[in-house]
C-alpha positions in Angstrom: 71.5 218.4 -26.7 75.1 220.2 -27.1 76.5 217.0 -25.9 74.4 215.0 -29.3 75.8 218.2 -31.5 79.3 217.7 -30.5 79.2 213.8 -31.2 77.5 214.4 -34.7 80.2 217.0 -35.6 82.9 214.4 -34.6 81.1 211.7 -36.6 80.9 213.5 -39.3 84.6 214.3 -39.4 85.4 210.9 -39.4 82.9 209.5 -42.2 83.6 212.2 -44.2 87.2 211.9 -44.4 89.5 211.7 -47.0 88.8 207.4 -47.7 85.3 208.5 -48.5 86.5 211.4 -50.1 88.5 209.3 -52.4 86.5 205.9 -52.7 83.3 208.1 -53.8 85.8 210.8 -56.8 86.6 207.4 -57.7 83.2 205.9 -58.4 82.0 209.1 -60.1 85.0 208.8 -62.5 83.7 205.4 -63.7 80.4 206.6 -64.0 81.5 209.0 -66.3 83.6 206.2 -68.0 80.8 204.1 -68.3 78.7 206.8 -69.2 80.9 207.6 -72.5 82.3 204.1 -73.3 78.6 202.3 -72.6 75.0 203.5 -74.7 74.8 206.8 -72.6 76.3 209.1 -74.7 75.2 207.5 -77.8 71.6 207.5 -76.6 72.0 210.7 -75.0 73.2 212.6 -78.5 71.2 210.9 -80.8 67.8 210.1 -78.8 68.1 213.2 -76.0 67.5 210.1 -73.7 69.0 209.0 -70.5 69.3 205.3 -69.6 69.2 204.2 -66.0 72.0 201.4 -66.6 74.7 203.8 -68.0 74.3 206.4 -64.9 74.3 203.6 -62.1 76.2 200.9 -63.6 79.4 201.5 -61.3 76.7 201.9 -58.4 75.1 198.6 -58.9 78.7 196.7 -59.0 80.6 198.7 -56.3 78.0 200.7 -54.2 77.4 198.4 -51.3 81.1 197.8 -50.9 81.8 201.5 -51.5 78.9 202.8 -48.9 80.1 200.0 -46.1 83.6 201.2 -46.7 82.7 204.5 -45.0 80.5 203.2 -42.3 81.4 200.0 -41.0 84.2 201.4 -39.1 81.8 203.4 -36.9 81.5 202.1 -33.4 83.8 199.3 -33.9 87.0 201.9 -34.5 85.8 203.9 -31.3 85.7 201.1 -29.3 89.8 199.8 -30.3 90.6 203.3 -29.2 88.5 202.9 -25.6 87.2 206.4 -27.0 83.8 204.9 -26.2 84.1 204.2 -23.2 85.6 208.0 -22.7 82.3 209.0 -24.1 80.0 206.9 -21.8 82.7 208.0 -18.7 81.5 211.6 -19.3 78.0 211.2 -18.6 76.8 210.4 -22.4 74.0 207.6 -22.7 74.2 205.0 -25.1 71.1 206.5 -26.6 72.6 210.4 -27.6 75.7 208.6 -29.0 73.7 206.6 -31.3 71.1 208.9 -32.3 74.6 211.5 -33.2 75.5 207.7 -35.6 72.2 208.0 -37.1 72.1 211.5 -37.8 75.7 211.7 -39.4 75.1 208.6 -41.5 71.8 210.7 -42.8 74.0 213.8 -44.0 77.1 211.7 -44.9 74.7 209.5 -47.2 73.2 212.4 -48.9 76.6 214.4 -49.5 77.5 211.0 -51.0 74.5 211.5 -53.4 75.5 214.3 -54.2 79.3 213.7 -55.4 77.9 210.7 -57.5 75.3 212.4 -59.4 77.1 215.8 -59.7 80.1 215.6 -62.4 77.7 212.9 -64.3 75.1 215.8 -64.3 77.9 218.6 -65.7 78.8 216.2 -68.8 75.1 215.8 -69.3 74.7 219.6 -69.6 77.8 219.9 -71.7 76.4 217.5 -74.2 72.8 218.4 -74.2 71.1 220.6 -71.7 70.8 222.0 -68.4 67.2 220.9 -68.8 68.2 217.5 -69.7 71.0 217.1 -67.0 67.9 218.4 -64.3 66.2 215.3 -65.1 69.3 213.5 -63.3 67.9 215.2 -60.5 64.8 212.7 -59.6 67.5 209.8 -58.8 69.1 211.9 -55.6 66.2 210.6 -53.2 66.1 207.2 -54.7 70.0 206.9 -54.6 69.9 208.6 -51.0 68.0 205.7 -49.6 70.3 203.3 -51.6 73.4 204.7 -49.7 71.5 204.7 -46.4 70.8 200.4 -46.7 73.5 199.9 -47.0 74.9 202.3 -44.4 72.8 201.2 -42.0 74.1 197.8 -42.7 77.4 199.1 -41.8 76.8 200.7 -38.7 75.0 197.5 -37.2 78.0 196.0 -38.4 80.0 197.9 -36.5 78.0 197.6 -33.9 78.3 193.5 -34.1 81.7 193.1 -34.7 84.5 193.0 -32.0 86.7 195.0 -34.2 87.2 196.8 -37.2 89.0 194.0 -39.3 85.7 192.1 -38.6 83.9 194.2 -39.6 85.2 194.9 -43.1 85.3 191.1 -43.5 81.4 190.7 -42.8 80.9 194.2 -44.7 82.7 192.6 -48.0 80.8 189.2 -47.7 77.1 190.9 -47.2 78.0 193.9 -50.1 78.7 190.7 -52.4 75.3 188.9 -51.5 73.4 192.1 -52.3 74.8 192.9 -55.4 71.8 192.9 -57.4 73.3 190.7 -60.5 74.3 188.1 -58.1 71.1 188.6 -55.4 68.7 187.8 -58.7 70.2 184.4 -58.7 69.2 183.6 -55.4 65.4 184.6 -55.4 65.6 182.6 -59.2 66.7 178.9 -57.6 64.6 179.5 -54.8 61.6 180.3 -57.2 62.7 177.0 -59.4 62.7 174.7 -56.3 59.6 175.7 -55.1 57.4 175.9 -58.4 56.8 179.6 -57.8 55.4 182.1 -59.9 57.4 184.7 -62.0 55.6 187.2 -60.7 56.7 186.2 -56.8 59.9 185.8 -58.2 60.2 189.5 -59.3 58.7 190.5 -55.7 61.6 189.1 -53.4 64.0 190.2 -56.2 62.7 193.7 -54.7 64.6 193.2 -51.9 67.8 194.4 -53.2 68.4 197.7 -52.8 70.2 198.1 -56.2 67.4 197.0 -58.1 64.3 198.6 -55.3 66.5 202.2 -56.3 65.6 201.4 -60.0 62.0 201.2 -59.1 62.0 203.9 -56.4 62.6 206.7 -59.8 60.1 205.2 -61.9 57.2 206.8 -60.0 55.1 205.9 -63.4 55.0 202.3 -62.1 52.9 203.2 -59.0 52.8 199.5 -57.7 56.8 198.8 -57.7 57.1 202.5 -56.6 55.5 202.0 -53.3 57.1 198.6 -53.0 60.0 200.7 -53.2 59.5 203.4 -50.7 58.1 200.7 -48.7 61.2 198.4 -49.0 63.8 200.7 -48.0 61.6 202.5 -45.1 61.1 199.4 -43.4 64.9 197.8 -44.0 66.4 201.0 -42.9 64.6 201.3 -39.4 65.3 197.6 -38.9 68.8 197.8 -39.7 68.6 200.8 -37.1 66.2 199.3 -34.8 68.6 196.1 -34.2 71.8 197.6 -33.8 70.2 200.0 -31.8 69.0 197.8 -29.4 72.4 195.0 -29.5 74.5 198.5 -28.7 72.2 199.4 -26.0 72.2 196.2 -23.9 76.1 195.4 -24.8 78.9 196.0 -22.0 81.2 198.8 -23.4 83.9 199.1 -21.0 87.4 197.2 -21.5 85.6 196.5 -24.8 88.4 197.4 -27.1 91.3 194.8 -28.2 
């Protein structure tokens, strides 16, 4: 057990360092921007409302990229260094040191929710309420599973790829399939070559985590709410459950490049 605690406080230091710090000041800055250069503060002023699209606009164009960006490095950094293979050496199963992966992705992810929603949330308040800017508060779970997709993504990236350039090449290329402008277009020409439904349509457009996040703090809409929950539960533990099981039966030593 002190062995896992040590291995989550050293993963930690490393995803939380100052390239996350930066990349994630930098997308709450254009939140704000959008925020006051879109509807939001218009509709926010005039109307006391908040819309969706003028707090997670950056999120929906950048997030995947920006949550990969932190991640993807992982396991495929430790093993250029041979500092897996150190690890293993000292008596550490494969198992601890991913469970310690797991477990700092979980609080990385949520401190990440956290530095999104927080200034966004302090120029609410200024321009309306503290009351107002709580309502801000039901997207934190919602955006926390967001962040962990797409972190999860990452680490089985990491755990794929040979090395870290890898890595941030296949970590680019899947955050620009998921993008949820562009992902619509793919479940809208399948749906066109195969005569289906709009309805169906609108069901595999769910996959996306950008737009399942939208759905997941509308709790109103009981039937795409527990698509939702249901939607990132199960991608999450796959994403975990195979790069769990590829970084279990993979040969770590003289790994690195």
């Amino acid at each position: 057990m002190k062995s896992v605690t040590k291995l989550i406080c050293r993963d930690l230091r490393r995803a939380f360092g100052l390239r996350t710090l930066g990349i994630w000041v930098v997308m709450a800055l254009f939140t704000i921007y959008f925020f006051f250069f879109s509807n939001g503060r218009r509709e926010l002023v005039e109307n006391n409302r908040l819309e969706y699209m003028s707090l997670f606009l950056p999120l929906i164009i950048f997030g995947a990229w920006a949550v990969m960006a932190v991640f993807f490095d992982l396991i495929s950094a430790d093993r250029e260094r041979n500092v897996l293979d150190c690890i293993l050496c000292s008596g550490t199963t494969k198992k601890h040191v991913f469970i310690a992966k797991i477990i700092a992705t979980a609080i990385v992810s949520l401190a990440l929710s956290f530095i999104y929603l927080a200034p966004i949330a302090i120029i609410v308040t200024c321009l309306s309420s503290a009351q107002r800017a709580a309502m801000i508060g039901k997207y934190l779970l919602p955006l926390w599973g967001f962040i962990m997709v797409f972190a999860a993504l990452g680490l089985m990236i990491s755990v794929f790829a040979r090395s870290s350039k890898v890595a941030m090449i296949w970590s680019l290329a899947s955050g620009l399939v998921l993008m949820p402008r562009f992902f619509v277009l793919i479940p809208e020409g399948i749906g066109k070559v195969l005569n289906l439904s709009t309805q169906t349509v609108e069901k595999i457009s769910m996959i996306s985590p950008g737009i399942m996040m939208e759905a997941l703090s509308n709790p109103n809409n009981t039937s795409s709410w527990t698509t939702a929950v249901v939607g990132f539960t199960i991608g999450i533990v796959v994403l975990f459950g195979i790069a769990y099981i590829a970084f279990k039966n993979q040969d770590e030593y003289n790994y690195g490049e």
